[in-house]
C-alpha positions as CSV (number, residue, x, y, z in Angstrom):
1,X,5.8,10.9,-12.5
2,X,4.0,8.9,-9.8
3,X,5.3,5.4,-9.0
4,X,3.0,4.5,-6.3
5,X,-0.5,5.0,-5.4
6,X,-0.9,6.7,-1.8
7,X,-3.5,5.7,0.3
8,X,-5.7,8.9,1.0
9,X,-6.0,8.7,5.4
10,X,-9.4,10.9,5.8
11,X,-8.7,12.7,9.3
12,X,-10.8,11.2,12.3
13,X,-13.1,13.2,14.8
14,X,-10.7,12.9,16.8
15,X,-7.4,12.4,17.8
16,X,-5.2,10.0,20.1
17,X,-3.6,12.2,23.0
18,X,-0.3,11.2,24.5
19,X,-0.2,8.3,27.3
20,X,-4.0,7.4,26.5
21,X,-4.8,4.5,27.7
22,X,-4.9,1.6,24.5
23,X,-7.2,-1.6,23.9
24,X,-5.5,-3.5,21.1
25,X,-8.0,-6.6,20.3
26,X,-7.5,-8.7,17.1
27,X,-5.4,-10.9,15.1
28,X,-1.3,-10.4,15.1
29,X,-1.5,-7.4,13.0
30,X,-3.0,-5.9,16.1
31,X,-0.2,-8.0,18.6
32,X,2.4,-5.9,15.9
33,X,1.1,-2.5,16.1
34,X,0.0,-3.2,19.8
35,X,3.9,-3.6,20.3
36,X,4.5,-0.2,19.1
37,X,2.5,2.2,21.5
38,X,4.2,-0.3,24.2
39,X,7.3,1.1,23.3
40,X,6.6,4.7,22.9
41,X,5.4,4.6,26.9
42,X,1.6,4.8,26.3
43,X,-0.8,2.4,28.7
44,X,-1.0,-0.7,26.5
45,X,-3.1,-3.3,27.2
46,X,-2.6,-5.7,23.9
47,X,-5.0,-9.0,23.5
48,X,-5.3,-10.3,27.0
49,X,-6.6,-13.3,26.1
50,X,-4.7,-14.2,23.2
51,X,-4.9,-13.4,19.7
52,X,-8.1,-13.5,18.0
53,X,-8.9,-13.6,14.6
54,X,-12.9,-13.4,14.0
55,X,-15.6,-10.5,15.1
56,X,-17.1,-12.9,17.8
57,X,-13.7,-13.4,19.8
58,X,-13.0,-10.0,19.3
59,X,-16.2,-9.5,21.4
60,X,-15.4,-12.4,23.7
61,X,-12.3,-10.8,24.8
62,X,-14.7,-7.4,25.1
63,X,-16.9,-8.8,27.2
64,X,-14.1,-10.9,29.8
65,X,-12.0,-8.1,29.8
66,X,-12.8,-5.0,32.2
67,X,-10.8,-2.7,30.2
68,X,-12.3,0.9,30.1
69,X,-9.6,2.7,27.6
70,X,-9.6,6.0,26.0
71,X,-8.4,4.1,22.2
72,X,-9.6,0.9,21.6
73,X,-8.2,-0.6,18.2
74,X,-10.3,-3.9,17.4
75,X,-8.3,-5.4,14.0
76,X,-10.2,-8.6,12.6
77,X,-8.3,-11.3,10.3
78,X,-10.8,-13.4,8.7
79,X,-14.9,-14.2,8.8
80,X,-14.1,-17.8,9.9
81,X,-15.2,-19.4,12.6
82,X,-15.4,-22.9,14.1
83,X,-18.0,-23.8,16.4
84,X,-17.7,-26.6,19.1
85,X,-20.4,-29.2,17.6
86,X,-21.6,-30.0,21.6
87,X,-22.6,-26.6,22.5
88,X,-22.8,-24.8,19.4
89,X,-20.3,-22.1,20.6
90,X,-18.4,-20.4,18.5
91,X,-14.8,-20.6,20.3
92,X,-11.8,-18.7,19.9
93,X,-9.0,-21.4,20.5
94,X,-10.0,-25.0,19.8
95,X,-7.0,-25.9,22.1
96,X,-5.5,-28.6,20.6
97,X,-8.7,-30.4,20.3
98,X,-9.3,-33.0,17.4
99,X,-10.9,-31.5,14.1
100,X,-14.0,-33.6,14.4
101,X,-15.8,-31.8,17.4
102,X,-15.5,-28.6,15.8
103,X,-17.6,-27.6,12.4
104,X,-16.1,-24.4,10.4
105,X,-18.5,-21.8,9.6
106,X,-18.1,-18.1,7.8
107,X,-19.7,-15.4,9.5
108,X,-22.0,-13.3,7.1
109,X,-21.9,-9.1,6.6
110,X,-24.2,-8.8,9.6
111,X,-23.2,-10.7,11.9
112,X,-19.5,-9.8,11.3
113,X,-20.8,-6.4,12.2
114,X,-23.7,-7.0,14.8
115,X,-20.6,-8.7,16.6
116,X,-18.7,-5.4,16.4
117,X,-21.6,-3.3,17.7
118,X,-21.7,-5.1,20.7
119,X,-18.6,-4.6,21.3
120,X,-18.2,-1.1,20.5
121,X,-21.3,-0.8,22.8
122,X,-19.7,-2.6,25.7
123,X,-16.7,-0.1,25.3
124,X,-18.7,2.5,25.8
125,X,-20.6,1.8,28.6
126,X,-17.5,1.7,30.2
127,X,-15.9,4.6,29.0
128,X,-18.4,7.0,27.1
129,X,-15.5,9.2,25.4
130,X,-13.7,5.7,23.8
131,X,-12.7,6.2,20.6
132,X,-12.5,3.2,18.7
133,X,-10.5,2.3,15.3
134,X,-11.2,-0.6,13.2
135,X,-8.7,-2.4,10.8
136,X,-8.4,-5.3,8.9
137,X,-5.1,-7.0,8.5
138,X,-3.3,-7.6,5.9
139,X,-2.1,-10.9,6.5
140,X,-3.4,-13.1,3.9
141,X,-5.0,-16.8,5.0
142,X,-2.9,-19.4,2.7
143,X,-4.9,-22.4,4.2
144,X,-8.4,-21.2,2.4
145,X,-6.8,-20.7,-0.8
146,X,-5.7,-16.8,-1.5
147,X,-9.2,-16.1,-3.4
148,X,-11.3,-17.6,-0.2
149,X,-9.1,-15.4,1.7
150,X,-9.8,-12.2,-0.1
151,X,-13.8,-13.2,-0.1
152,X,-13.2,-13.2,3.4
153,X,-11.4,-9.6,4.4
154,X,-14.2,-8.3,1.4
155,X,-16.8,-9.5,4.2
156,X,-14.8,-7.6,7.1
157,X,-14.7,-4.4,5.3
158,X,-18.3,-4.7,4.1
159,X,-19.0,-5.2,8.2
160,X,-17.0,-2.0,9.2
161,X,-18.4,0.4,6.6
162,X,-21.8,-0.6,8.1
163,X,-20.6,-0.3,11.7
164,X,-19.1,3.6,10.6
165,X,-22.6,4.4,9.4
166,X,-24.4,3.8,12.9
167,X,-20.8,4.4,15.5
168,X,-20.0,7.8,16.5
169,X,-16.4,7.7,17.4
170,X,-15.4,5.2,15.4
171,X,-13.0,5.4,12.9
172,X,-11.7,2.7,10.1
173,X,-7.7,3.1,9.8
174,X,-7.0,1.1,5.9
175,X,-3.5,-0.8,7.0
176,X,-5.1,-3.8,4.6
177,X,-5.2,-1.0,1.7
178,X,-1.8,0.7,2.7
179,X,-0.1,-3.1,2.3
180,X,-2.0,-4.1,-0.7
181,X,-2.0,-1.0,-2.7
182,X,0.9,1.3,-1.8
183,X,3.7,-1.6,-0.2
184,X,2.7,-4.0,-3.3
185,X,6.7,-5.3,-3.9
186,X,7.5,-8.5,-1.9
187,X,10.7,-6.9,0.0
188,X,7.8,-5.3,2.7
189,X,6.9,-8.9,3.2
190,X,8.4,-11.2,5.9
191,X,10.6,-14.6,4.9
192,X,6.9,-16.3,4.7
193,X,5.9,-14.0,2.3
194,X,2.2,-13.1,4.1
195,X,3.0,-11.3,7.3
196,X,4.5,-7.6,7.0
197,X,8.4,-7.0,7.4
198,X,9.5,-4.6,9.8
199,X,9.8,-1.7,7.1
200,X,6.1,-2.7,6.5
201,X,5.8,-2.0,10.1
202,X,7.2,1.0,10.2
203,X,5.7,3.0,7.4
204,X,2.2,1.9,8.9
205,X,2.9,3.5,12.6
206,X,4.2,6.1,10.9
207,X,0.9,6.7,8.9
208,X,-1.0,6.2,12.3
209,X,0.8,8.6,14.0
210,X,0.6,11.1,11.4
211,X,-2.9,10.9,11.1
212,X,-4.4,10.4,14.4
213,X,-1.7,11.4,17.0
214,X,-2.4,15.3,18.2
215,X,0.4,17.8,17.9
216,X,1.0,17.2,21.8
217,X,1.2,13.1,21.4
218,X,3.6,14.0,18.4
219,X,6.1,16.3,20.6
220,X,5.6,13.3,23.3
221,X,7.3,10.9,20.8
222,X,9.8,13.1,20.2
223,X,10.5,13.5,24.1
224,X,10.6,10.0,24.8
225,X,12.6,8.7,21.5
226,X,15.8,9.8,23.1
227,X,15.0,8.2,26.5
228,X,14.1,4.8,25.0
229,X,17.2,4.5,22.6
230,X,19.4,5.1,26.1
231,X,17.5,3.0,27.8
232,X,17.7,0.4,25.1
233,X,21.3,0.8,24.9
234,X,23.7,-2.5,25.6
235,X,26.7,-1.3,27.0
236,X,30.0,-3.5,26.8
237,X,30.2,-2.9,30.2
238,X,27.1,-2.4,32.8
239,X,29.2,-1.9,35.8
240,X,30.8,1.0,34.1
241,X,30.7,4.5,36.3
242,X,29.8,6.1,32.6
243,X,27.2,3.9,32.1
244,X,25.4,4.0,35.2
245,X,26.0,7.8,35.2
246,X,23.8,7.6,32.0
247,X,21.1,5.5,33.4
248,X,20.9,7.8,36.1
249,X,20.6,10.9,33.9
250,X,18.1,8.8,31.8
251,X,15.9,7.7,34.6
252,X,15.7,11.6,35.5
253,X,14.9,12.5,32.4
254,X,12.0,10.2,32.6
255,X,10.7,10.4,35.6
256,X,10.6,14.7,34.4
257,X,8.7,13.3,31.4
258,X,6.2,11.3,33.7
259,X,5.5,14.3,36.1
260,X,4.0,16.1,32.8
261,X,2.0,12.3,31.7
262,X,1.6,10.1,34.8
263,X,0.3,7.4,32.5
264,X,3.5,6.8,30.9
265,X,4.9,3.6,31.3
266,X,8.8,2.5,30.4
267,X,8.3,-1.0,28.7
268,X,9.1,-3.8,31.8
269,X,12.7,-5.0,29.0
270,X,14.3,-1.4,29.9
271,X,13.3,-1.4,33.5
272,X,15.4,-4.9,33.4
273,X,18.7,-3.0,32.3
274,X,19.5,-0.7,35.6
């Protein structure tokens, strides 16, 4: 018998190769999963300008940015917007500014996704082979009500199955599907009961890496897993000769691994330990 329903992962076009250079735009699903490819070495370049939530910010932080990256995952949170009353902007951090100036708005279908386009197109003016992934995270929106919020990520998804039909290279990754239909028990939810736990975590890298990583990214992970738990390792004592014979040994090790992928970079917390 079958206790839980498996969310089917249809294989991209293509695949994500090891030490590609990553755009992670979005809400803090994206800072989460962002977080990840940090620590397995790749290029990482995770919400630059904070975290946005909406498909216009998203394409704010596009079009300030100068990124030109081979992966770009966008991940949007919610349709809502506010708009700064003066200007009729639609902003993407109301900074602490009173409630009044501002006037809340929901974005529709097509301009969730005419937002998206742009910035997909901006991408790829920079970098013609990017290959883009859209999510849409699973962390639920208590302040709208929990019906408002699923109106709200039915309006995303609606806006990336219309992006897929006119995108080539673009691919949608279902993280909000894996959480709501396969992880449905509350122990893969934080203390708040909304945001993902870290076994939540977990099982969706590992379902990203399984289906878009390339055999060679895959045998990279393995590589480098070694090399980060040493260099992760507290010793009781730093200023031991066995311990800095093993940082030595490790830094070796790694700076072999980066001859093969120049790109790779040891997260800046390890460099901080020898």
């Amino acid at each position: 018998m079958e206790f839980r329903t498996i969310v089917d992962i249809p294989k991209p076009d293509f695949e994500i190769g090891p030490c590609d250079e990553v755009l992670f735009v979005g809400s803090c699903f994206a800072d989460a999963i962002g977080r990840r490819f940090c620590e397995e070495a790749f290029p990482t370049t995770v919400n630059p300008y904070g975290t946005m939530y909406n498909p216009v910010s998203v394409l704010h932080t596009i079009e300030r940015c100068e990124a030109a990256p081979n992966v770009a995952f966008l991940t949007l949170g919610t349709n809502h917007v506010y708009r700064l009353k003066e200007t009729g902007e639609i902003v993407d951090n109301c900074a602490k500014r009173p409630a009044a100036l501002f006037q809340e708005e929901q974005l529709s279908v097509s301009a969730c996704a005419d937002a998206l386009q742009k910035a997909i197109g901006i991408l790829q003016q920079r970098n013609a082979a990017v290959k883009v992934v859209l999510t849409v995270s699973p962390i639920r929106y208590r302040k709208y009500g929990y019906h408002e919020s699923q109106l709200s990520k039915a309006t995303l998804l609606l806006a990336i199955d219309k992006v897929l039909e006119e995108s080539s290279k673009t691919s949608y990754f279902p993280a909000y599907e894996i959480v709501m239909d396969e992880l449905r028990d509350y122990r893969f939810y934080a203390a708040d009961m909304l945001h993902p736990s870290e076994q939540a975590a977990d099982y969706i890298w590992e379902r990203l890496v399984d289906a878009y990583f390339s055999a060679e990214a895959k045998a990279f992970l393995q590589e480098w897993r070694p090399l980060r738990q040493a260099l992760a390792h507290r010793p009781f004592d730093p200023d031991s000769a066995d311990y800095k014979a093993l940082i030595v040994q490790t830094m070796l090790k790694v700076d072999a691994l980066r001859e093969r992928f120049p790109k790779l970079v040891v997260p800046s917390r390890y460099e901080l330990h020898h």
